[in-house]
BALORO-427478 format. One record per atom (N, C-alpha, C, O, CB): x, y, z; atom name; chain; residue number from 1. Coordinates in pm, whole numbers, plus 32768, in hexadecimal, padded with zeros to 4 digits. Glycine has a CB too. Layout:
BEGIN
SITE      u      v      w   atom   mol   seq
SITE      X      Y      Z     CA     A   NUM
...
//
This chain:
BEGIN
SITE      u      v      w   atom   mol   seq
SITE   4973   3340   924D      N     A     1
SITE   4954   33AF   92A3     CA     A     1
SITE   49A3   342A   9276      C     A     1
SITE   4A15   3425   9248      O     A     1
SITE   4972   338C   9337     CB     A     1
SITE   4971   3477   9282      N     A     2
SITE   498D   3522   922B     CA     A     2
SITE   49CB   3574   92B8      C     A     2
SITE   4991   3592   9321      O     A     2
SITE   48C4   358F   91DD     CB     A     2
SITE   4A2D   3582   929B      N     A     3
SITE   4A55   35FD   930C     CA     A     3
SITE   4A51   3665   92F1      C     A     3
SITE   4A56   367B   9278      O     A     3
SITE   4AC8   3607   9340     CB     A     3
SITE   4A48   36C1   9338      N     A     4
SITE   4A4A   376F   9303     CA     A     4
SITE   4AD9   37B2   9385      C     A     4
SITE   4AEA   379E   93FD      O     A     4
SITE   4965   37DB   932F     CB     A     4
SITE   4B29   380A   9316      N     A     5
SITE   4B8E   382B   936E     CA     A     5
SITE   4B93   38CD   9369      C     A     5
SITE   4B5F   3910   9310      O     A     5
SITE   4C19   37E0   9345     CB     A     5
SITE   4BBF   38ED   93AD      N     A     6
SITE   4BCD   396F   93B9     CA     A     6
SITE   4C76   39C1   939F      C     A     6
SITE   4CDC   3982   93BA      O     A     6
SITE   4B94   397F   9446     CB     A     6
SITE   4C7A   3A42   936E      N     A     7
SITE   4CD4   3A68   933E     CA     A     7
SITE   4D06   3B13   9377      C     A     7
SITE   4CBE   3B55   932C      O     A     7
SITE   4CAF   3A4D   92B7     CB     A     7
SITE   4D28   3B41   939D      N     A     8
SITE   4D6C   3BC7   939E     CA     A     8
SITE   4DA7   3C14   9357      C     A     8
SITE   4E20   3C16   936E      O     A     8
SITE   4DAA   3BCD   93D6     CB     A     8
SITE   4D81   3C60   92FB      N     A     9
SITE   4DB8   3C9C   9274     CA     A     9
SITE   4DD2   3D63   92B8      C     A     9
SITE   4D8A   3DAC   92FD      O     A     9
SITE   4D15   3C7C   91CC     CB     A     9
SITE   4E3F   3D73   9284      N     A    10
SITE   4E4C   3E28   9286     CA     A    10
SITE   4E13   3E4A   9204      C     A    10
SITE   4DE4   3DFB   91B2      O     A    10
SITE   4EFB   3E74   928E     CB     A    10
SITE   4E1D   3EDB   91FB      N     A    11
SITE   4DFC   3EE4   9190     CA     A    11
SITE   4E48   3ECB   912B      C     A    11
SITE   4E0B   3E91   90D2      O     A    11
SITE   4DD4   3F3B   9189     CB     A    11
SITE   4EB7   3EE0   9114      N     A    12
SITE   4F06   3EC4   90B0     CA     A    12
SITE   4F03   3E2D   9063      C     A    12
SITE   4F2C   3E0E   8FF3      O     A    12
SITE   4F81   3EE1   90E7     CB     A    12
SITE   4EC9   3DE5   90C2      N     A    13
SITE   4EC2   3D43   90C5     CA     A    13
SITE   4E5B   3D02   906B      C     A    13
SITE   4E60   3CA7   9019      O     A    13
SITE   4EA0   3D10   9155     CB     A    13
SITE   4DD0   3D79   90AC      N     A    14
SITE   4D55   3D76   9053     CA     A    14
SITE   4D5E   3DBF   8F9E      C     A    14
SITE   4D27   3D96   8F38      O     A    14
SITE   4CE1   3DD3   90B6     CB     A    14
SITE   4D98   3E0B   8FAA      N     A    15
SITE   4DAC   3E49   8F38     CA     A    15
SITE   4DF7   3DE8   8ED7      C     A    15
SITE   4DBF   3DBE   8E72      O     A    15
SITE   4DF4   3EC8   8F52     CB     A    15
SITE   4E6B   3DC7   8EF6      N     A    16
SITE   4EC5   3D66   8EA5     CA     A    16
SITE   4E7E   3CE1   8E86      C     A    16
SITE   4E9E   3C97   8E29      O     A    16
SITE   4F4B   3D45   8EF6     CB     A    16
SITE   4DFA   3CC1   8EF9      N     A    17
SITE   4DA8   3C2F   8E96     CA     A    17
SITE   4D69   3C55   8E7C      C     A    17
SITE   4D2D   3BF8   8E45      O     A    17
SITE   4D71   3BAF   8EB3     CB     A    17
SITE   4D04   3CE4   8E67      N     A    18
SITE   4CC7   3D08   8E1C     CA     A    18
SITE   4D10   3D11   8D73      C     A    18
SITE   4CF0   3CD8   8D0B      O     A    18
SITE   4C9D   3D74   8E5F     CB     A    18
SITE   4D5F   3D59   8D8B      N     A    19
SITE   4DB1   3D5D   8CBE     CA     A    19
SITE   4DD5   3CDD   8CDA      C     A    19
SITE   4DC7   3CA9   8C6B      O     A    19
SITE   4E65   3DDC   8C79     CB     A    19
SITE   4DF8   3C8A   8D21      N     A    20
SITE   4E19   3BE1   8D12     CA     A    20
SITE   4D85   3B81   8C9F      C     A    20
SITE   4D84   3B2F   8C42      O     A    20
SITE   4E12   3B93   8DEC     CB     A    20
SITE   4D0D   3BDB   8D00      N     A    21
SITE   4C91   3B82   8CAA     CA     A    21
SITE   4C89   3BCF   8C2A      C     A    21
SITE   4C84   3B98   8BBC      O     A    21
SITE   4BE7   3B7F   8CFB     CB     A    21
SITE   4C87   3C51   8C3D      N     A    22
SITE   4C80   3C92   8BA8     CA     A    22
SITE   4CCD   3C63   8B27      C     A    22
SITE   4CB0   3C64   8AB0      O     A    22
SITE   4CAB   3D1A   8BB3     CB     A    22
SITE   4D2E   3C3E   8B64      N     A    23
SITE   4D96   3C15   8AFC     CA     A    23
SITE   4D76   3B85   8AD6      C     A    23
SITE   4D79   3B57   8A64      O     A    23
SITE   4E31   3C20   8B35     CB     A    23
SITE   4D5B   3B50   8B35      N     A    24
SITE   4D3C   3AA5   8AE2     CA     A    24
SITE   4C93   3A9E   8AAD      C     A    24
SITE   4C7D   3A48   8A59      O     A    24
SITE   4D54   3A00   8B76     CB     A    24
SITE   4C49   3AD4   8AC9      N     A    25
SITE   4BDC   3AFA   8A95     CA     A    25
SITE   4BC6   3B38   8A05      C     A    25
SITE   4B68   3B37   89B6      O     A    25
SITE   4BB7   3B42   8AE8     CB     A    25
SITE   4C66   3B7B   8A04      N     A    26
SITE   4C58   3BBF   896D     CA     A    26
SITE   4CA4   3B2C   88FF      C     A    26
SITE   4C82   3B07   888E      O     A    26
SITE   4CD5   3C82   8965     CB     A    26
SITE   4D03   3AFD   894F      N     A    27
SITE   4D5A   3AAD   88F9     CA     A    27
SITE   4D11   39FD   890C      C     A    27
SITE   4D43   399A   88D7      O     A    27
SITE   4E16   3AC4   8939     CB     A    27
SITE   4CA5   39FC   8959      N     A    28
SITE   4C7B   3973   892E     CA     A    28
SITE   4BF3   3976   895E      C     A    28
SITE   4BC4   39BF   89B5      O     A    28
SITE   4CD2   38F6   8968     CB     A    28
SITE   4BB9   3919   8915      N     A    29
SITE   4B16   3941   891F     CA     A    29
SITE   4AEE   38DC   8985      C     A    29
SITE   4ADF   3863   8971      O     A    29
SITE   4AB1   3931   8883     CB     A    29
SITE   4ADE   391D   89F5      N     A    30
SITE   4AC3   38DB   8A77     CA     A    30
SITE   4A29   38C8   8A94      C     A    30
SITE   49E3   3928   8A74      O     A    30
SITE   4B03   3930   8AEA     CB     A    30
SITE   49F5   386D   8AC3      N     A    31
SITE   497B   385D   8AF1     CA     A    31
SITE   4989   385D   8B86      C     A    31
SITE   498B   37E8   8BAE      O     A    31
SITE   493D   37E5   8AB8     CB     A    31
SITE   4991   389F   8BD2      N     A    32
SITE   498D   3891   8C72     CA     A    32
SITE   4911   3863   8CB6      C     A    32
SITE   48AA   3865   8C72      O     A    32
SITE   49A8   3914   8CB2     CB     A    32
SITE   490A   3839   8D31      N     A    33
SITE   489B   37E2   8D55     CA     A    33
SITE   4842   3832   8DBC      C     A    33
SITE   488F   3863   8E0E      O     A    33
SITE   48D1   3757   8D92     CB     A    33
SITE   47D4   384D   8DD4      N     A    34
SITE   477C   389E   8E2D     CA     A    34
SITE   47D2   38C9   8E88      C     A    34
SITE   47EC   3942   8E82      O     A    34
SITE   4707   3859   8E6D     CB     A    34
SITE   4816   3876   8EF4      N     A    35
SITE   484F   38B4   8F50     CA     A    35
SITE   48CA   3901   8F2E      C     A    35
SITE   48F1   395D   8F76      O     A    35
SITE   4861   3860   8FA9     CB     A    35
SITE   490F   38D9   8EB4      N     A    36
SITE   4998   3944   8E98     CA     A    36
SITE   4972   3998   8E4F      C     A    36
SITE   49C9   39E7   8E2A      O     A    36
SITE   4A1B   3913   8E54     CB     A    36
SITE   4911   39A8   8E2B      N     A    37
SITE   48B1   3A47   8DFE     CA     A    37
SITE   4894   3AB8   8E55      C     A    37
SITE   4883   3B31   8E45      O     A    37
SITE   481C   3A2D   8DD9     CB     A    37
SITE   4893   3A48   8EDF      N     A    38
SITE   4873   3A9B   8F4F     CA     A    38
SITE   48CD   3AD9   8F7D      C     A    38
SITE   48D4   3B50   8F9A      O     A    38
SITE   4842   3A66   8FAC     CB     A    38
SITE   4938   3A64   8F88      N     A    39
SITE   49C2   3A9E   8FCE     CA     A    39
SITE   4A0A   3B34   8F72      C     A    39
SITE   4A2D   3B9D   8FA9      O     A    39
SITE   4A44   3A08   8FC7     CB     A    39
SITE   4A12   3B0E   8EBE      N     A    40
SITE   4A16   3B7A   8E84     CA     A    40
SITE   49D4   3C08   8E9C      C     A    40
SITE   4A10   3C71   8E88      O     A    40
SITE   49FD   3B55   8E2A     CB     A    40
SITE   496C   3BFF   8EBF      N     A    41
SITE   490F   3C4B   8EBF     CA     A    41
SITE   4965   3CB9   8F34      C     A    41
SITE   4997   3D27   8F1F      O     A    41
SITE   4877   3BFA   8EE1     CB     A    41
SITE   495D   3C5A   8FCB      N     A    42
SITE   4962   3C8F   9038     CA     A    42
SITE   4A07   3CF7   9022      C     A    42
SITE   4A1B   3D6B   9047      O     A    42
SITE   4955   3C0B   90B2     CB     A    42
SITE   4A69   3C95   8FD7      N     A    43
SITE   4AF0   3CD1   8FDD     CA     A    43
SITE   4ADA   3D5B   8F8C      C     A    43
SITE   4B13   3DC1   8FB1      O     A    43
SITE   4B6B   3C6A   8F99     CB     A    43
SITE   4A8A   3D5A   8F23      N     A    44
SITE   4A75   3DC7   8EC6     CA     A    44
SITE   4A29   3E55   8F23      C     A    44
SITE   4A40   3ECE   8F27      O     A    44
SITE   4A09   3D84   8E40     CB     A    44
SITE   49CD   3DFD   8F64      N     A    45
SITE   49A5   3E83   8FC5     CA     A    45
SITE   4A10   3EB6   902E      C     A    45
SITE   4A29   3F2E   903A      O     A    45
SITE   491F   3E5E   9023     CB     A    45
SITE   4A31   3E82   9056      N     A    46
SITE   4ABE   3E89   90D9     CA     A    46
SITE   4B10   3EF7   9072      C     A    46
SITE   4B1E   3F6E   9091      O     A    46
SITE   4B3B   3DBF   9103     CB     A    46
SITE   4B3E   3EC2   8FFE      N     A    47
SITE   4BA8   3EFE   8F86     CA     A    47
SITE   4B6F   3F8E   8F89      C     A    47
SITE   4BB3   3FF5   8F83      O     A    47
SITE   4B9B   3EAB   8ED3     CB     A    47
SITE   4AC7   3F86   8F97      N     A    48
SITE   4AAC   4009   8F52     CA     A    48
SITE   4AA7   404D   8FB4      C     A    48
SITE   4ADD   40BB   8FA8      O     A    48
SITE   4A39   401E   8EFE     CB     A    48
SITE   4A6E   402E   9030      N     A    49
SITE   4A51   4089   90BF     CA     A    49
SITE   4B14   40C3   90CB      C     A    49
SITE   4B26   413C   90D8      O     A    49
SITE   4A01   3FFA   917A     CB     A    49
SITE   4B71   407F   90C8      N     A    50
SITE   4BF6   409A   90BF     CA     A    50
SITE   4C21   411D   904F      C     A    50
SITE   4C6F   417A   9065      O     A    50
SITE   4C35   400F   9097     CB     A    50
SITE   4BE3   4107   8FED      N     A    51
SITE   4C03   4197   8F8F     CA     A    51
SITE   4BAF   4209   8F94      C     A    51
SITE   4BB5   426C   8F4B      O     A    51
SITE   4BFF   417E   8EFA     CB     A    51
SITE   4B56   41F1   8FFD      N     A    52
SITE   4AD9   4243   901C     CA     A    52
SITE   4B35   42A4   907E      C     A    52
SITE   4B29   431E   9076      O     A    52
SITE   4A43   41E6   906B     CB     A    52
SITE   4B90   4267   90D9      N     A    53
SITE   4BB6   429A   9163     CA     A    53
SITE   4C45   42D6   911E      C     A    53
SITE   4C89   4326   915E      O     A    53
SITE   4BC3   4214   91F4     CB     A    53
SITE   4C66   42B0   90AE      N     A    54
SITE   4D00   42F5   908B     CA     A    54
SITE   4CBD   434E   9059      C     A    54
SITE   4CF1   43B9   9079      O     A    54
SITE   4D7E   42B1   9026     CB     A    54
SITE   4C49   4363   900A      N     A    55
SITE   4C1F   43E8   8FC4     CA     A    55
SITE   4BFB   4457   8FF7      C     A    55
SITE   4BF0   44C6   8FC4      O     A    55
SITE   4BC7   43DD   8F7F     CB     A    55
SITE   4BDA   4414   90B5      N     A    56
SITE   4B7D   4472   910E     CA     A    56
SITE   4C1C   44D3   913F      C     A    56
SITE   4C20   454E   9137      O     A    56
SITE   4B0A   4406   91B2     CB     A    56
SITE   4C90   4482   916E      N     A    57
SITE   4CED   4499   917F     CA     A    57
SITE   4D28   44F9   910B      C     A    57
SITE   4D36   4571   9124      O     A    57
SITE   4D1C   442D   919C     CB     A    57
SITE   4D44   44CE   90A3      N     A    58
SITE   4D7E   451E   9054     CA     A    58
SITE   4D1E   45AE   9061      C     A    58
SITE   4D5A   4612   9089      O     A    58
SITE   4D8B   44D7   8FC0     CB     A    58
SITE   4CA2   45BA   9048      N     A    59
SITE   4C49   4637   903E     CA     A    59
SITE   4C54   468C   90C7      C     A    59
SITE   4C53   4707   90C2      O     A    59
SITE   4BA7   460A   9022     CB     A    59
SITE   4C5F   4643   9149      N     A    60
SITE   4C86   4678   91BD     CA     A    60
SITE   4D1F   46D6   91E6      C     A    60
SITE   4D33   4733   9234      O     A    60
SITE   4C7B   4607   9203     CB     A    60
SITE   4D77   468B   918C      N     A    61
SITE   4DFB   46C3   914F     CA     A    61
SITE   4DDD   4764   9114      C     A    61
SITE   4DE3   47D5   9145      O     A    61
SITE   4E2E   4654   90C6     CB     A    61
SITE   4DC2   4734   90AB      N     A    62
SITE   4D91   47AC   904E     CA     A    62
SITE   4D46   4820   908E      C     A    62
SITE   4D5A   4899   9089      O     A    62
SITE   4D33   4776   8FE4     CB     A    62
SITE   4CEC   47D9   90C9      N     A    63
SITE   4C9E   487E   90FB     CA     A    63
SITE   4CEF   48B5   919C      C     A    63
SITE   4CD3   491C   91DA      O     A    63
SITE   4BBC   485E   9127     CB     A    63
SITE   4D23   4882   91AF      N     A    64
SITE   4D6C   48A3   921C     CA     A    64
SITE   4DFC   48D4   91F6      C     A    64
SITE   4E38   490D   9252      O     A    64
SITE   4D6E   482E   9275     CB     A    64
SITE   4E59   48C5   9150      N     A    65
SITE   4E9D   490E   911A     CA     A    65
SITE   4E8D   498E   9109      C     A    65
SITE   4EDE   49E9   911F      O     A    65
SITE   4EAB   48E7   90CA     CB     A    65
SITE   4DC6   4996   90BE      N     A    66
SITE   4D9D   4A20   905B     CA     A    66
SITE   4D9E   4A8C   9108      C     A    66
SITE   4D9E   4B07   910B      O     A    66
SITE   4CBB   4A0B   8FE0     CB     A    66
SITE   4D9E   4A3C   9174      N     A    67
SITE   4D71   4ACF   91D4     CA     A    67
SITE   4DF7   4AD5   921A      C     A    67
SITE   4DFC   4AC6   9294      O     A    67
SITE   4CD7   4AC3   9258     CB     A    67
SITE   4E50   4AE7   91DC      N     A    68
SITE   4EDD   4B28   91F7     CA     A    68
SITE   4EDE   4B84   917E      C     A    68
SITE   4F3F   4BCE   9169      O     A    68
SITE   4F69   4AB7   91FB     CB     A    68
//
């Protein structure tokens, strides 16, 4: 019987197993299985919606510098 568990990640948390998979992905030739494709998948989107919101932030910075 297969359990499925659940997890609570910040961002900093998601980011660090994101370069966690990047890195063993580069240094060993992994075959992952449908569902940890998925799970990759999902952390990579999470990773990216996360640098989406530092960029919105940083640009919100910026234009709110240029009107001083």
């Amino acid at each position: 019987m297969k359990k499925n568990h659940q997890v609570q990640l910040n961002d900093k948390q998601v980011e660090f197993l994101v370069k966690c998979i990047d890195i063993s992905q580069e240094l060993q030739s992994m075959k992952p299985e449908k569902s940890e494709i998925e799970l990759i998948r999902r952390l990579t989107h999470i990773q990216q919606k996360i640098e989406d919101e530092k960029l919105d932030y940083e640009d919100n910075i910026m234009t709110f510098d240029l009107g001083y």
